[in-house]
N, C-alpha and C positions, 0 to 999 in steps of 0.2 A: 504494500500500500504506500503510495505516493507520502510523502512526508510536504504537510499542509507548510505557506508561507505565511511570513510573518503577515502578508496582508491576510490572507485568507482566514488567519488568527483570529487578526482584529476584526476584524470583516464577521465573523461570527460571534462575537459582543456585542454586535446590533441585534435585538433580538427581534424576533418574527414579527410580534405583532407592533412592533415602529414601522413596520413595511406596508401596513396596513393603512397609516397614517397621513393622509397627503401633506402634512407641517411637518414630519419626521421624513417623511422619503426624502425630500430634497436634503436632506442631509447628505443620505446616503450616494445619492447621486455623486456627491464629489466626492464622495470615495470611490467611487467607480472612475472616476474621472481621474484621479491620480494613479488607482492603480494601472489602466489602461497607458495611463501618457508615461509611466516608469518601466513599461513592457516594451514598449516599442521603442525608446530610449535605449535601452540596457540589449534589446535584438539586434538593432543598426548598431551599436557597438562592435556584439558580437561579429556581426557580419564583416564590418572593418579587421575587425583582428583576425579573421578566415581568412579573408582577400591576401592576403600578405604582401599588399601593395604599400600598405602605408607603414610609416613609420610613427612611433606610439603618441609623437609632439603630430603628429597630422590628425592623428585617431583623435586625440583630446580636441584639438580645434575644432574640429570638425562635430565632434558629438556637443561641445560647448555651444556650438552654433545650434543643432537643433533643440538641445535644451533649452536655450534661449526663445525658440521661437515657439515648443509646444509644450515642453513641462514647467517652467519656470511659469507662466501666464493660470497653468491650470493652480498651482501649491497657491500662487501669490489671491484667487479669485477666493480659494477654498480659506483662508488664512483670516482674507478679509471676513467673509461669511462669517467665519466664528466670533470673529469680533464683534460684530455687529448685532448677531443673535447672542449672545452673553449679555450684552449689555439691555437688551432687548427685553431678555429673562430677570436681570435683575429689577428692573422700574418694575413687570408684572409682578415679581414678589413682593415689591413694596408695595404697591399697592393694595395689595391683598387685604394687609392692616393698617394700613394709613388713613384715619378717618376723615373723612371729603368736611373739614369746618368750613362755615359759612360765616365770614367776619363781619358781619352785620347784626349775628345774629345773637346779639347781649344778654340774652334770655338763660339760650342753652350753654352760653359760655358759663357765663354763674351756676346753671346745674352742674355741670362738667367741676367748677372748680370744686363743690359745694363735696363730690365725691371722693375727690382726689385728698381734700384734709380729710375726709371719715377712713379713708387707705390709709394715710400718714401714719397712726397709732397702732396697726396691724402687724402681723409678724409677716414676712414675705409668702408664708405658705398660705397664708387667710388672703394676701392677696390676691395670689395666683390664683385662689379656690375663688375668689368674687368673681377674677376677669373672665373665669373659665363659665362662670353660670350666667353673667349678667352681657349680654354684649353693649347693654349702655355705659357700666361700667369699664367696662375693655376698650371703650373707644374714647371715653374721658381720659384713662392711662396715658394710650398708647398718643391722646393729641397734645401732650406736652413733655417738657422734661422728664425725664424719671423721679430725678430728685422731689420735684414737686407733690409726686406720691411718695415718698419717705421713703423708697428705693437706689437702686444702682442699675446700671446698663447691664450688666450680666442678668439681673432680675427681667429688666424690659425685655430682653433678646426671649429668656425663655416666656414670657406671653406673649409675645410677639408669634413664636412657634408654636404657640399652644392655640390660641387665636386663630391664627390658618387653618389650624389642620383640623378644628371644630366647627368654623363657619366657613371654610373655602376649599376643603376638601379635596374634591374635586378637581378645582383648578389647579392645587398648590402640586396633585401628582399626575397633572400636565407638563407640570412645571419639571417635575424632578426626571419626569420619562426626557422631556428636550435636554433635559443637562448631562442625560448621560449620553444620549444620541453622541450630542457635541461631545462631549470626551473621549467617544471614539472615533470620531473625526478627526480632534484634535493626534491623538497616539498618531493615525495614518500621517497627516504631515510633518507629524515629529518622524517616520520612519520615512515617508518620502522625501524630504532634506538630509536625513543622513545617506538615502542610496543617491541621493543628486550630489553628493561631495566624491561618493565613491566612482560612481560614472563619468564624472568631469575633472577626476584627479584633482580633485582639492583636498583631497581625505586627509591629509596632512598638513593644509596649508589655510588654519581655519579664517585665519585674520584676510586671506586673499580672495576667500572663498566669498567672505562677507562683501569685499567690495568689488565682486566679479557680479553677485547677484542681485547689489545696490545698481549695478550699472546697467544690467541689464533689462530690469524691469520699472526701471523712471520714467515717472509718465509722460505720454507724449504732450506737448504743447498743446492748449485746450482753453476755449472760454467761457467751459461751463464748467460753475459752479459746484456740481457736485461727483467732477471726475476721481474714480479712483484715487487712493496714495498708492504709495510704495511700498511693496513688502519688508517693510524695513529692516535694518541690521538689530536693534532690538527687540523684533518680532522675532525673527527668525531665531536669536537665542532663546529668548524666551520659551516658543514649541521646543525647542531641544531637551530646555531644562527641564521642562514639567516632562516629556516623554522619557526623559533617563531616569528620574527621580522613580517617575511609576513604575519603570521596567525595574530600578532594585527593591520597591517596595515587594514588590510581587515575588521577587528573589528570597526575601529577607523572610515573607512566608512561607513560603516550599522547604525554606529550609528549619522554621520552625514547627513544621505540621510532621 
């Protein structure tokens, strides 16, 4: 039996029913999209190095060129995406419990405060037990400082996540099914930048490598406003980091199980 690849790994950490999803497919789509564009990358290599035409500084050129023109375009689109849906995910979470005040509205501000000093004298777990049963309590909490209910942020964060997950349910494991989608999005461009160092012989040249693909991927001249950036040199480490960190986490289990 064929010994599976690291994409096809990954690739099967998206689980079935994200597939079902049409907000979760386009995920996956540009995983398909990277694994394709690092197949045919890593072929025309091969094919070069069969020919025994070229020699290894033509072979590198030469695949840098096509990288440039079809994998590099796909990591840098896929890259963006994540950014943008992360950040995307985080406002929905907030909102989730962030109560919508109406600053006009002098009435229910004085109820809201009026609850917040009867919290004040409470032990944090009579808190918690109030914002858990009352959601007018829970939204007086969570619309101002903490301190102002006789609390701390560590206090707020956990009704904050108590709050979700009793009145938004639902939505919040929306939320948590896209976050993992994204994080195996993310592993695949953290493995396809490391096979684009290896097929363009940068693998050893990280500081070169970064401004080979600064260069290659600057946007064209444009005057609209909302053209793409650059797959920048701190993105690019960035996916690295978090992709090796995960890979020895998962290390550091296998070898504790």
């Amino acid at each position: 039996m064929a010994i599976p690849t690291i994409y096809e790994q990954l690739g099967s950490r998206f689980k079935s029913e994200w597939l079902n999803k049409p907000t979760l497919l386009r995920h996956y789509e540009h995983i398909d999209a990277i694994k394709a564009a690092i197949t045919a990358t890593s072929d025309q290599r091969t094919q070069l190095s069969n020919s025994g035409v070229h020699s290894p500084k033509g072979i590198a050129e030469q695949i840098r060129v096509k990288a440039a023109k079809d994998l590099v375009p796909v990591l840098k689109r896929a890259a963006e995406h994540t950014d943008r849906t992360k950040s995307a995910l985080d406002q929905r979470r907030k909102n989730l419990t962030t109560p919508k005040i109406d600053p006009t509205d002098t009435v229910a501000e004085m109820q809201r405060a009026e609850m917040r000093a009867n919290l004040k004298p409470l032990s944090a777990g009579d808190r918690i037990a109030a914002a858990a049963t009352d959601p007018k309590i829970a939204n007086a909490y969570l619309s101002a400082p903490a301190l102002l209910s006789g609390s701390n942020e560590t206090e707020r964060a956990q009704i904050d996540d108590l709050v979700a997950k009793q009145f938004h349910g639902d939505a919040l494991q929306e939320i948590d099914a896209e976050r993992g989608a994204i994080a195996v999005l993310d592993a695949v461009i953290g493995v396809g930048l490391t096979d684009l160092r290896k097929v363009t012989d940068f693998e050893n040249s990280p500081q070169q490598f970064d401004e080979w693909m600064h260069s290659v991927s600057a946007p064209k001249p444009t005057f609209q406003a909302n053209e793409p950036g650059v797959l920048s040199n701190s993105n690019i480490r960035r996916i690295g980091r978090e992709y090796l960190a995960e890979q020895a986490a998962r290390t550091f289990q296998k070898e504790d199980q």
